[in-house]
PyMOL Python script that loads the backbone (N, CA, C, O; Angstrom):
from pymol import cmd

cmd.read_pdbstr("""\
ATOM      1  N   UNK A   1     114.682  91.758  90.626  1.00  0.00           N
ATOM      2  CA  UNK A   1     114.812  92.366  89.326  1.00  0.00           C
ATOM      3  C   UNK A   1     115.071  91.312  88.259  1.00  0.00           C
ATOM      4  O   UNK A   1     114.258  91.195  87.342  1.00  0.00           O
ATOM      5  N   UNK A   2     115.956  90.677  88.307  1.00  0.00           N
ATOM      6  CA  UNK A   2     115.895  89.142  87.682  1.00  0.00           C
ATOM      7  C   UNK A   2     114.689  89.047  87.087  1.00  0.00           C
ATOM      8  O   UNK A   2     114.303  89.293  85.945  1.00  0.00           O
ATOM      9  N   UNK A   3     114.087  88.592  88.201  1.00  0.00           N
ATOM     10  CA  UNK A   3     112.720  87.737  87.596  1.00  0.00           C
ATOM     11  C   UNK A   3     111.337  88.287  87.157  1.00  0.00           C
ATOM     12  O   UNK A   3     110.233  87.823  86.872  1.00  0.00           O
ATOM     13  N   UNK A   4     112.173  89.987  87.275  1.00  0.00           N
ATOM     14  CA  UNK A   4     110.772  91.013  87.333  1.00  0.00           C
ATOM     15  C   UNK A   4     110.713  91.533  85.599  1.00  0.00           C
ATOM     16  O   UNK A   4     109.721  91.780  84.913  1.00  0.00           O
ATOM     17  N   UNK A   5     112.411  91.584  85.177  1.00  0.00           N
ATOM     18  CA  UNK A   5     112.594  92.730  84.056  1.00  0.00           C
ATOM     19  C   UNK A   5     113.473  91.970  83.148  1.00  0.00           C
ATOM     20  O   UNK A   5     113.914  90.821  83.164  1.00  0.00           O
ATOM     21  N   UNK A   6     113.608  93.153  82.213  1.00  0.00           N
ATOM     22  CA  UNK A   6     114.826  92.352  81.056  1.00  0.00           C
ATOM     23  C   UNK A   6     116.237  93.549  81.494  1.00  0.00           C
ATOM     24  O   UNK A   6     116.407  94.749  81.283  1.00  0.00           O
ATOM     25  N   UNK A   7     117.038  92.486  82.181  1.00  0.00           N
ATOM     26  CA  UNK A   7     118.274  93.235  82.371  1.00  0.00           C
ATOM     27  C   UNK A   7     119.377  93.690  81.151  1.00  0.00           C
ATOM     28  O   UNK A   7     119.384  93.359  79.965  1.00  0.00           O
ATOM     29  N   UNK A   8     120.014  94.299  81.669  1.00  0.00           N
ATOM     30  CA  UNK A   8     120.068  95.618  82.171  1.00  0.00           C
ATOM     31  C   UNK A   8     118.766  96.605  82.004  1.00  0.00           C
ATOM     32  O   UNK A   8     118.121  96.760  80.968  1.00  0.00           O
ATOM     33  N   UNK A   9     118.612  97.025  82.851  1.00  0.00           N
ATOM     34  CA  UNK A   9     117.176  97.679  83.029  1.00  0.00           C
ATOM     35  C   UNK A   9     117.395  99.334  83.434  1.00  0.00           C
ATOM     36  O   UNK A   9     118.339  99.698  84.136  1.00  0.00           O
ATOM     37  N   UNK A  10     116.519 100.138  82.958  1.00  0.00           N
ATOM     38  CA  UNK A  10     116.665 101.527  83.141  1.00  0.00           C
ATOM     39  C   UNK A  10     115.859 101.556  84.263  1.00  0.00           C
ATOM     40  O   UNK A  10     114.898 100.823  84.500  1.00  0.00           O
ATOM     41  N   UNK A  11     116.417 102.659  85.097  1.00  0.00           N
ATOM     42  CA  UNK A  11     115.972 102.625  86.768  1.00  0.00           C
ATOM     43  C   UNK A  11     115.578 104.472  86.388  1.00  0.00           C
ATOM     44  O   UNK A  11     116.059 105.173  85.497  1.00  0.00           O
ATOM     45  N   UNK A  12     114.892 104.711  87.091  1.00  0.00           N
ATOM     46  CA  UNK A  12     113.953 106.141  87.641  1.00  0.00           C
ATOM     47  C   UNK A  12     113.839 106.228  89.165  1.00  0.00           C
ATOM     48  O   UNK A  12     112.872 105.683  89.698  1.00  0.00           O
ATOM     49  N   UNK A  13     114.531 106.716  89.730  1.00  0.00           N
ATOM     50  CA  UNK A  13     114.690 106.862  91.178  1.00  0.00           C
ATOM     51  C   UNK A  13     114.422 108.666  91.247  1.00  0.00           C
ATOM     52  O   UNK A  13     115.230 109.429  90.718  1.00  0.00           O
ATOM     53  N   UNK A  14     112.888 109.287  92.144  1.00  0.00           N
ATOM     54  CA  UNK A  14     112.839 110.153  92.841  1.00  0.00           C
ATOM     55  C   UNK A  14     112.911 109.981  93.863  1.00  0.00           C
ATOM     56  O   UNK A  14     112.993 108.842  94.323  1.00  0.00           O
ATOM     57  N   UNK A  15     112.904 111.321  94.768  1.00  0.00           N
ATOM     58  CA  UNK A  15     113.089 111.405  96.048  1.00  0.00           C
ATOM     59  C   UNK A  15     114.153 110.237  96.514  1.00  0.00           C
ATOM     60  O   UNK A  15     115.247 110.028  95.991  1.00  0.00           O
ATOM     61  N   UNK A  16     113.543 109.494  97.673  1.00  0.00           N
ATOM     62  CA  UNK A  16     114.226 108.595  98.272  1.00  0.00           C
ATOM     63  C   UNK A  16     114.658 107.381  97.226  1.00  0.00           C
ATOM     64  O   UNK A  16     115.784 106.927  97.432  1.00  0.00           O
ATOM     65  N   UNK A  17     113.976 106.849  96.227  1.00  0.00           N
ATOM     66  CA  UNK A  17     114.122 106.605  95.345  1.00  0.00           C
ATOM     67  C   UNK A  17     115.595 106.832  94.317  1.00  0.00           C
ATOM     68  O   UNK A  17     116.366 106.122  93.672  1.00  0.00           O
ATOM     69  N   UNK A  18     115.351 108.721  94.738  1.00  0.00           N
ATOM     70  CA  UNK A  18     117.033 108.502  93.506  1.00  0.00           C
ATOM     71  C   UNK A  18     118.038 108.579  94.537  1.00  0.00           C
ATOM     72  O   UNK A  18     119.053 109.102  94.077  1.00  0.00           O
ATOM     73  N   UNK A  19     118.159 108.248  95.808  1.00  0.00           N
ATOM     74  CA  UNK A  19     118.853 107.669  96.135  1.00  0.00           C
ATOM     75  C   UNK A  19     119.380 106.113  96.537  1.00  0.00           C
ATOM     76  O   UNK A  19     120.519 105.813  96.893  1.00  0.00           O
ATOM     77  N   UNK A  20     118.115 105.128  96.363  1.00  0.00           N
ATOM     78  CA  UNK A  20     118.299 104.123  96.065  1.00  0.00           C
ATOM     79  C   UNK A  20     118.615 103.625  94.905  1.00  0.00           C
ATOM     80  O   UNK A  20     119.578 102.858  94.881  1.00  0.00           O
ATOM     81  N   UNK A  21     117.995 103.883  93.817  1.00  0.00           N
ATOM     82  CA  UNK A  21     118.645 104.112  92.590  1.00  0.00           C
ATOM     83  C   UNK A  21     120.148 104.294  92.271  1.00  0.00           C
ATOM     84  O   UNK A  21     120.733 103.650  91.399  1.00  0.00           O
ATOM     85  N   UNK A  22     120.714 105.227  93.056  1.00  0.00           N
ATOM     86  CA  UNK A  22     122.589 105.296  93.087  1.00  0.00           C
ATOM     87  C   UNK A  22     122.879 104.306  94.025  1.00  0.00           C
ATOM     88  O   UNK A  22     123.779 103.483  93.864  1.00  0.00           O
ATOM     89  N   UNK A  23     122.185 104.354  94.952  1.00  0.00           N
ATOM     90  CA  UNK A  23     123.042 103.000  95.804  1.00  0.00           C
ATOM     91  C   UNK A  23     122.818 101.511  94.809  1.00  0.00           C
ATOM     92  O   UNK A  23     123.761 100.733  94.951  1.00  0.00           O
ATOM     93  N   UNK A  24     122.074 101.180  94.153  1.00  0.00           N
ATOM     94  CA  UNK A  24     121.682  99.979  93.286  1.00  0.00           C
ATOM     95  C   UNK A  24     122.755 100.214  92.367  1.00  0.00           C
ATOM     96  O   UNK A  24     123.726  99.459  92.308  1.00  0.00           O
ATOM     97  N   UNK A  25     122.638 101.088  91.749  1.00  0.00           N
ATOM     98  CA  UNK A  25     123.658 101.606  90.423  1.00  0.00           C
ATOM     99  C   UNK A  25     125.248 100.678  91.009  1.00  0.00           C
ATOM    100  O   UNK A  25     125.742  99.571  90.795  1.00  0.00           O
ATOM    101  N   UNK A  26     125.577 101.817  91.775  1.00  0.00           N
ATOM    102  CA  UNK A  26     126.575 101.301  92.616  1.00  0.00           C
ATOM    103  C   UNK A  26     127.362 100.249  93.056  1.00  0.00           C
ATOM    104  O   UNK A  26     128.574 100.063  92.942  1.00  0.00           O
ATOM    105  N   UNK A  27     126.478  99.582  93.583  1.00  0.00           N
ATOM    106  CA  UNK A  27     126.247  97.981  93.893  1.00  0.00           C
ATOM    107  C   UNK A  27     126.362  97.036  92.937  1.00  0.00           C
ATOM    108  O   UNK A  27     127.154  96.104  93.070  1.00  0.00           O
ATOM    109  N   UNK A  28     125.503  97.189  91.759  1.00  0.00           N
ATOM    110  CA  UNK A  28     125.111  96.298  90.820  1.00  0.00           C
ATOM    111  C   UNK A  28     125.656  96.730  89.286  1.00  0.00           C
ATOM    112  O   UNK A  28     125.445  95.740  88.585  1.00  0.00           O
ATOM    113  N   UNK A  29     126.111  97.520  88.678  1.00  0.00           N
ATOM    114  CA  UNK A  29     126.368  98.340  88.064  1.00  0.00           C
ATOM    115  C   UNK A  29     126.005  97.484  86.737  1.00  0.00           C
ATOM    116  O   UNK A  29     125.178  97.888  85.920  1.00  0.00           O
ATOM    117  N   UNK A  30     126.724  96.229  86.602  1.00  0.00           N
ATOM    118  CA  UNK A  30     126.055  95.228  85.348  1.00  0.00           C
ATOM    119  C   UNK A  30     124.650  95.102  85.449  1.00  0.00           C
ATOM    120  O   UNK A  30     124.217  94.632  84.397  1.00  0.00           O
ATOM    121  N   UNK A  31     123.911  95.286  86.132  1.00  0.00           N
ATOM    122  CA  UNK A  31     122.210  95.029  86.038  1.00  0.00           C
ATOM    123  C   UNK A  31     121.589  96.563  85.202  1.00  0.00           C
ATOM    124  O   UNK A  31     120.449  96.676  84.752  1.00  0.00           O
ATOM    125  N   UNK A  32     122.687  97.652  85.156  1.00  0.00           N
ATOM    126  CA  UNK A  32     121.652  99.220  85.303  1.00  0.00           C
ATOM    127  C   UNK A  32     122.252  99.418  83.452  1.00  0.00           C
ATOM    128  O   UNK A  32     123.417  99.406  83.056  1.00  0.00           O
ATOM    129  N   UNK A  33     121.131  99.566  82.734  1.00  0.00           N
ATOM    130  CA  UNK A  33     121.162  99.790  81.842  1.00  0.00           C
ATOM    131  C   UNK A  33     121.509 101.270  81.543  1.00  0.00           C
ATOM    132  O   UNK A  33     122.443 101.600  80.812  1.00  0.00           O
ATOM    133  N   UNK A  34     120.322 102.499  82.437  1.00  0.00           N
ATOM    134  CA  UNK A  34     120.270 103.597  82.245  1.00  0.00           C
ATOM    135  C   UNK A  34     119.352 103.616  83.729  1.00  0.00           C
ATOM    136  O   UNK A  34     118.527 102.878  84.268  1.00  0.00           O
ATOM    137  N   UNK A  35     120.312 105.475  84.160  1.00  0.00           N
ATOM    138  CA  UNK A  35     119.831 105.342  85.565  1.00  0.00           C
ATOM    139  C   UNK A  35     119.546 107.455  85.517  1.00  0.00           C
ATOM    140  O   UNK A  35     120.297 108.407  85.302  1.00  0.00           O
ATOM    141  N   UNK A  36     118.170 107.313  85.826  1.00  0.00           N
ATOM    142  CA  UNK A  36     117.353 108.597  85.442  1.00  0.00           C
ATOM    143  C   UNK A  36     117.774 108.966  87.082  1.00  0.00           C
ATOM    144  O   UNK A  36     117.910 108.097  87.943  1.00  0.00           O
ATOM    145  N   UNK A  37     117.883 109.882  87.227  1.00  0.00           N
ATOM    146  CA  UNK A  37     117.305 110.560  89.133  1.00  0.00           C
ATOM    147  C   UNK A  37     116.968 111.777  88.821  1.00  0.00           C
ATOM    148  O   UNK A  37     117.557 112.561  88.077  1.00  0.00           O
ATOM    149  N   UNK A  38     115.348 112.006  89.811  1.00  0.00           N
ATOM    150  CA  UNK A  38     114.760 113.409  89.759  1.00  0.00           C
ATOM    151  C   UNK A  38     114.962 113.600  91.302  1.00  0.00           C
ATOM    152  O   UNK A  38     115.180 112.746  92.161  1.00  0.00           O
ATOM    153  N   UNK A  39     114.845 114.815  91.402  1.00  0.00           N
ATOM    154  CA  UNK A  39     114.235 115.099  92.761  1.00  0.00           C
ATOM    155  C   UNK A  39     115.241 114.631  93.627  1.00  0.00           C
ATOM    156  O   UNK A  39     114.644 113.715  94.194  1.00  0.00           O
ATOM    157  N   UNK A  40     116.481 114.661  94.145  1.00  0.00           N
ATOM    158  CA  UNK A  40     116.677 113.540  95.283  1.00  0.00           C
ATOM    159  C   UNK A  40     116.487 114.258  96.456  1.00  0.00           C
ATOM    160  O   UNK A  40     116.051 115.408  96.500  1.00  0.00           O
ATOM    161  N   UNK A  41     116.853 113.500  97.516  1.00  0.00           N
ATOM    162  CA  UNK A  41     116.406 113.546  98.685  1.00  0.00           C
ATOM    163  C   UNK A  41     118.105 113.703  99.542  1.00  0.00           C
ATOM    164  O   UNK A  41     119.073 113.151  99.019  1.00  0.00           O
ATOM    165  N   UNK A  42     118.239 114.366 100.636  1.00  0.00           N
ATOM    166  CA  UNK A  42     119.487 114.948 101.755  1.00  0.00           C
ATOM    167  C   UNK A  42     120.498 113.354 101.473  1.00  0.00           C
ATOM    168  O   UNK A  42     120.128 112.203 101.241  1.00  0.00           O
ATOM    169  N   UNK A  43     121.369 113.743 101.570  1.00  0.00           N
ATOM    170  CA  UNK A  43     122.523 112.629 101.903  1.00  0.00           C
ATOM    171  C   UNK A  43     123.467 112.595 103.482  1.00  0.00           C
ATOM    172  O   UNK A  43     124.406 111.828 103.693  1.00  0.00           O
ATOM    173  N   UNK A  44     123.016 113.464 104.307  1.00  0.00           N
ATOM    174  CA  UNK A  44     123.418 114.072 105.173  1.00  0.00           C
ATOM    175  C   UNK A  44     122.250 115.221 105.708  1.00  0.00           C
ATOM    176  O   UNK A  44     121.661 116.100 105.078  1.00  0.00           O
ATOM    177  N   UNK A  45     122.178 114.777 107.294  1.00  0.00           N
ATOM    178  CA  UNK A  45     121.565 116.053 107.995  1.00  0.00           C
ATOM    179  C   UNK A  45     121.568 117.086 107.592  1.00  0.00           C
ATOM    180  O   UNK A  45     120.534 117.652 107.238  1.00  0.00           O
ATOM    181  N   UNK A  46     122.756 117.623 107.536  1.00  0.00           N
ATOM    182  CA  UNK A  46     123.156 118.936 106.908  1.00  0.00           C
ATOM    183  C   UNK A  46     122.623 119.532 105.864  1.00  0.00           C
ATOM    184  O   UNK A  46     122.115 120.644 105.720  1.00  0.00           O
ATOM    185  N   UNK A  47     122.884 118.273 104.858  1.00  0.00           N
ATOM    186  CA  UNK A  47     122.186 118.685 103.623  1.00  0.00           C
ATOM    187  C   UNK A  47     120.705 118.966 103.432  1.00  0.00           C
ATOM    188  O   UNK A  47     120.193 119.865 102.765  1.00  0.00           O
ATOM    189  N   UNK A  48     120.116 118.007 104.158  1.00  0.00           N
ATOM    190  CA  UNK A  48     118.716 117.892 104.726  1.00  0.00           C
ATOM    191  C   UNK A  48     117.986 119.164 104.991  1.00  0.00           C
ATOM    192  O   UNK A  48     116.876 119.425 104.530  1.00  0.00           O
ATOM    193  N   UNK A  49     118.669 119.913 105.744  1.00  0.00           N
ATOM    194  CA  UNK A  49     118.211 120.979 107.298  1.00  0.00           C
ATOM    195  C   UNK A  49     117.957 121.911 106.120  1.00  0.00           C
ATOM    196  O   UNK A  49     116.891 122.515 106.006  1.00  0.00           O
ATOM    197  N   UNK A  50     119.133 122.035 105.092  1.00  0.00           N
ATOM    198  CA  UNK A  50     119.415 123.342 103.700  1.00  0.00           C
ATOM    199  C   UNK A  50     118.437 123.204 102.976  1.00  0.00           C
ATOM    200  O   UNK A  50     117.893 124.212 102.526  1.00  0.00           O
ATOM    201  N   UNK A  51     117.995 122.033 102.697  1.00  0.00           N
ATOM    202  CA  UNK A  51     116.815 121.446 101.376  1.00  0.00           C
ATOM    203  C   UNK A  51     115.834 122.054 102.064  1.00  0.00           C
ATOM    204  O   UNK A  51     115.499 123.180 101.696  1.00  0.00           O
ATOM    205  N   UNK A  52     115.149 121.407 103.251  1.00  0.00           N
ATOM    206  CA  UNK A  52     114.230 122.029 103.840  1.00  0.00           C
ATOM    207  C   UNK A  52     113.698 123.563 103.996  1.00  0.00           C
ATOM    208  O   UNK A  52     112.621 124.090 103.719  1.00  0.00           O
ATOM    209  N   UNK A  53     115.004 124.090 104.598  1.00  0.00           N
ATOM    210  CA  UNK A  53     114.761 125.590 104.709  1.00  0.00           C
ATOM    211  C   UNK A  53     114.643 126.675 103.517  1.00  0.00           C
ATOM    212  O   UNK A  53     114.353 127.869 103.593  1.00  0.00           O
ATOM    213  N   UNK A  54     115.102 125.522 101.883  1.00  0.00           N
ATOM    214  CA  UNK A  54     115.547 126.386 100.584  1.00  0.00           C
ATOM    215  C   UNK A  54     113.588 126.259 100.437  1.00  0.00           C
ATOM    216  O   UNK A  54     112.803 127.146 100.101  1.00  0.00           O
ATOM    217  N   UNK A  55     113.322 124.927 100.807  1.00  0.00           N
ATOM    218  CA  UNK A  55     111.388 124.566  99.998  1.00  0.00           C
ATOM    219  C   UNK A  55     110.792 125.676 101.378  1.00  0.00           C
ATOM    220  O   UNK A  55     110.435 126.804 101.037  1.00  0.00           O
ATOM    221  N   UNK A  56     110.747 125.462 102.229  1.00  0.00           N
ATOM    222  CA  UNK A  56     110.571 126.171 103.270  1.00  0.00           C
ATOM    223  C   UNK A  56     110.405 128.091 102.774  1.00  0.00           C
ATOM    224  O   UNK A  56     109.351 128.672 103.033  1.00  0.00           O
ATOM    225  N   UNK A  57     111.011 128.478 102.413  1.00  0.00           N
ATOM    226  CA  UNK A  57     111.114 129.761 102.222  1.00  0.00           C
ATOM    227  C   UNK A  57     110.475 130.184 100.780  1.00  0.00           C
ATOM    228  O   UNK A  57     110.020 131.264 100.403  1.00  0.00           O
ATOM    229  N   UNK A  58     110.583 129.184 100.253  1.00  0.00           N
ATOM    230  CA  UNK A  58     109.565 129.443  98.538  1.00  0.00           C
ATOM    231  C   UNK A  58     108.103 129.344  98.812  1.00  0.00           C
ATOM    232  O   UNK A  58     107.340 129.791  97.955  1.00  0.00           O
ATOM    233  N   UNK A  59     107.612 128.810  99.906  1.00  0.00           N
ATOM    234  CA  UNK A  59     106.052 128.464  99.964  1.00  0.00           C
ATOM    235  C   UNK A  59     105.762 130.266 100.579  1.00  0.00           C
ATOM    236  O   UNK A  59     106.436 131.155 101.100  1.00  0.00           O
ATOM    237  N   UNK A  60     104.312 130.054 100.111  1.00  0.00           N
ATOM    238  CA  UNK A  60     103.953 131.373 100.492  1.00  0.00           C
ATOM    239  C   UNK A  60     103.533 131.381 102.091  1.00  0.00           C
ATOM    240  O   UNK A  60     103.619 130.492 102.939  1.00  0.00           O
ATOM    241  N   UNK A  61     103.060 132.692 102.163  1.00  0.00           N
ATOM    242  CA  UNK A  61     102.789 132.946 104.177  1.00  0.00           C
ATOM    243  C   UNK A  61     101.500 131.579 104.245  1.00  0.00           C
ATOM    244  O   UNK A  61     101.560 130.530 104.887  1.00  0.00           O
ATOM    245  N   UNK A  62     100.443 132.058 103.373  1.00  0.00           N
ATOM    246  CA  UNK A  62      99.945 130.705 103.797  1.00  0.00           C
ATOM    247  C   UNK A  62      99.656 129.275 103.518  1.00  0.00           C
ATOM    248  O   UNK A  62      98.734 128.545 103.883  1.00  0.00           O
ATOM    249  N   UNK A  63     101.020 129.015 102.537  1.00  0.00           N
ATOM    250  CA  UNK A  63     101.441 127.908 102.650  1.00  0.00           C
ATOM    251  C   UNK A  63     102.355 127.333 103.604  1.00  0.00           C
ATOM    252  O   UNK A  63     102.468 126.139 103.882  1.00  0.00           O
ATOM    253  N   UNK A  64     103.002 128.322 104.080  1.00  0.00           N
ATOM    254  CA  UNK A  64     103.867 128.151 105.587  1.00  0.00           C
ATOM    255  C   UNK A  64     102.758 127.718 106.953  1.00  0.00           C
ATOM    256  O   UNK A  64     102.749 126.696 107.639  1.00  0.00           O
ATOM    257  N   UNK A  65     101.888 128.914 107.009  1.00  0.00           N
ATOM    258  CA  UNK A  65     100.777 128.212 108.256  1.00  0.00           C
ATOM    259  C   UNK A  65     100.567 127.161 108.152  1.00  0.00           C
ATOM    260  O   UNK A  65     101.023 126.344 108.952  1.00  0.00           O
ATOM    261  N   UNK A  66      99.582 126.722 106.832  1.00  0.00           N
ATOM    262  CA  UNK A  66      99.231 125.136 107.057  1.00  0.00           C
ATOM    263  C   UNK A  66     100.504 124.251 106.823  1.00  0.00           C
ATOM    264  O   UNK A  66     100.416 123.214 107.481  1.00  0.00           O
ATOM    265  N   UNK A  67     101.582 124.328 106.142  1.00  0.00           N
ATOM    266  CA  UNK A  67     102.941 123.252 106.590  1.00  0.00           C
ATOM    267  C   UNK A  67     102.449 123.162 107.683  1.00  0.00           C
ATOM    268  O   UNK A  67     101.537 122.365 107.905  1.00  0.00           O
ATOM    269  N   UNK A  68     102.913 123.906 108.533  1.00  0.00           N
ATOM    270  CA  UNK A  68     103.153 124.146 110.076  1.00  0.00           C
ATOM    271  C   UNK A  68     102.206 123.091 110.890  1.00  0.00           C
ATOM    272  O   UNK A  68     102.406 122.163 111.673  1.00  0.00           O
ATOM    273  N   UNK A  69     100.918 123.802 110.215  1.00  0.00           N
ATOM    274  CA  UNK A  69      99.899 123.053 110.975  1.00  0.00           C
ATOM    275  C   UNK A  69      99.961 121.562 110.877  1.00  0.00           C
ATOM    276  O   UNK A  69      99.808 120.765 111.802  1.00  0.00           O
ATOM    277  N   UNK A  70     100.216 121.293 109.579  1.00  0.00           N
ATOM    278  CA  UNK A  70      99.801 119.415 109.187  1.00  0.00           C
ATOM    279  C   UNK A  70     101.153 118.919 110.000  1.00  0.00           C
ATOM    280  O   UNK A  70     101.215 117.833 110.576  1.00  0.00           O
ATOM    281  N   UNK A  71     102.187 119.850 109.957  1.00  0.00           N
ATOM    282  CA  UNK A  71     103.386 118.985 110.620  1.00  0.00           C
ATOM    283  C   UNK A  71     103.283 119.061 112.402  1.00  0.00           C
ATOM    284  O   UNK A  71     104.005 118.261 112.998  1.00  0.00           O
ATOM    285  N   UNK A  72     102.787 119.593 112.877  1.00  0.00           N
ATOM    286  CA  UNK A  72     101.943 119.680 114.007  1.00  0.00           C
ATOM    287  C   UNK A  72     101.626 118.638 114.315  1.00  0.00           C
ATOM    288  O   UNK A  72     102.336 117.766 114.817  1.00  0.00           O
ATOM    289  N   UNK A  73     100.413 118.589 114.029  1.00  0.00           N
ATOM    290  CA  UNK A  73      99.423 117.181 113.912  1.00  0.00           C
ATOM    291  C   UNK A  73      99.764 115.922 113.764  1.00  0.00           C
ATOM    292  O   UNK A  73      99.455 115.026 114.549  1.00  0.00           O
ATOM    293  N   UNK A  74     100.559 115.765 112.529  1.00  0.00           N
ATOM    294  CA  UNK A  74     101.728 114.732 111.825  1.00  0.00           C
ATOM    295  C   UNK A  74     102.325 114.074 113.557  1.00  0.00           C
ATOM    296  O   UNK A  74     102.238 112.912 113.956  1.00  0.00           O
ATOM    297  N   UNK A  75     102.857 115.165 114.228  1.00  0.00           N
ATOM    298  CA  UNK A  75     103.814 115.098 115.304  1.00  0.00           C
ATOM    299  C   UNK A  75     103.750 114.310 116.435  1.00  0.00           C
ATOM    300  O   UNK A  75     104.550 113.566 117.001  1.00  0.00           O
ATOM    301  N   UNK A  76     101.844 114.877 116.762  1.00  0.00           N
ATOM    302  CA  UNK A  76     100.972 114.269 117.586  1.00  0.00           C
ATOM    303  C   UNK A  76     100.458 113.060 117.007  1.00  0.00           C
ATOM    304  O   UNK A  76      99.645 112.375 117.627  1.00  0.00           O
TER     305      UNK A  76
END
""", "prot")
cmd.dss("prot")
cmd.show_as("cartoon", "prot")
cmd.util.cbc("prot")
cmd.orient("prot")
């Protein structure tokens, strides 16, 4: 980041992202100018299993089949 940006630098962390984003924040706190997070991603199994089953239940019947299917496949 140094040699990439002009520090303090505004960070945008989705998904896995806005959780690297807080761990950087964290860590570095003089480098983070402004620190955006969309979307994040489980911090815990637990939390994980809930996220899943909350997106899980909003998709329609046949957006559930093909999940199913690509994560199938994905598997194999």
């Amino acid at each position: 980041m140094e040699d990439n940006s002009n520090l303090p630098a505004t960070i945008i962390g989705w998904s896995w992202g806005y959780m690297l984003g807080f761990i950087l924040a964290a860590r570095y706190p003089s480098i983070i100018k402004k620190l955006i997070l969309v979307s994040r991603g489980a911090f815990s199994k637990r939390h994980d299993r809930k996220i899943k089953k909350t997106k899980f239940k909003r998709l329609s019947r046949e957006e559930r089949v093909k999940f199913k299917s690509v994560i199938k496949e994905l598997e194999q």
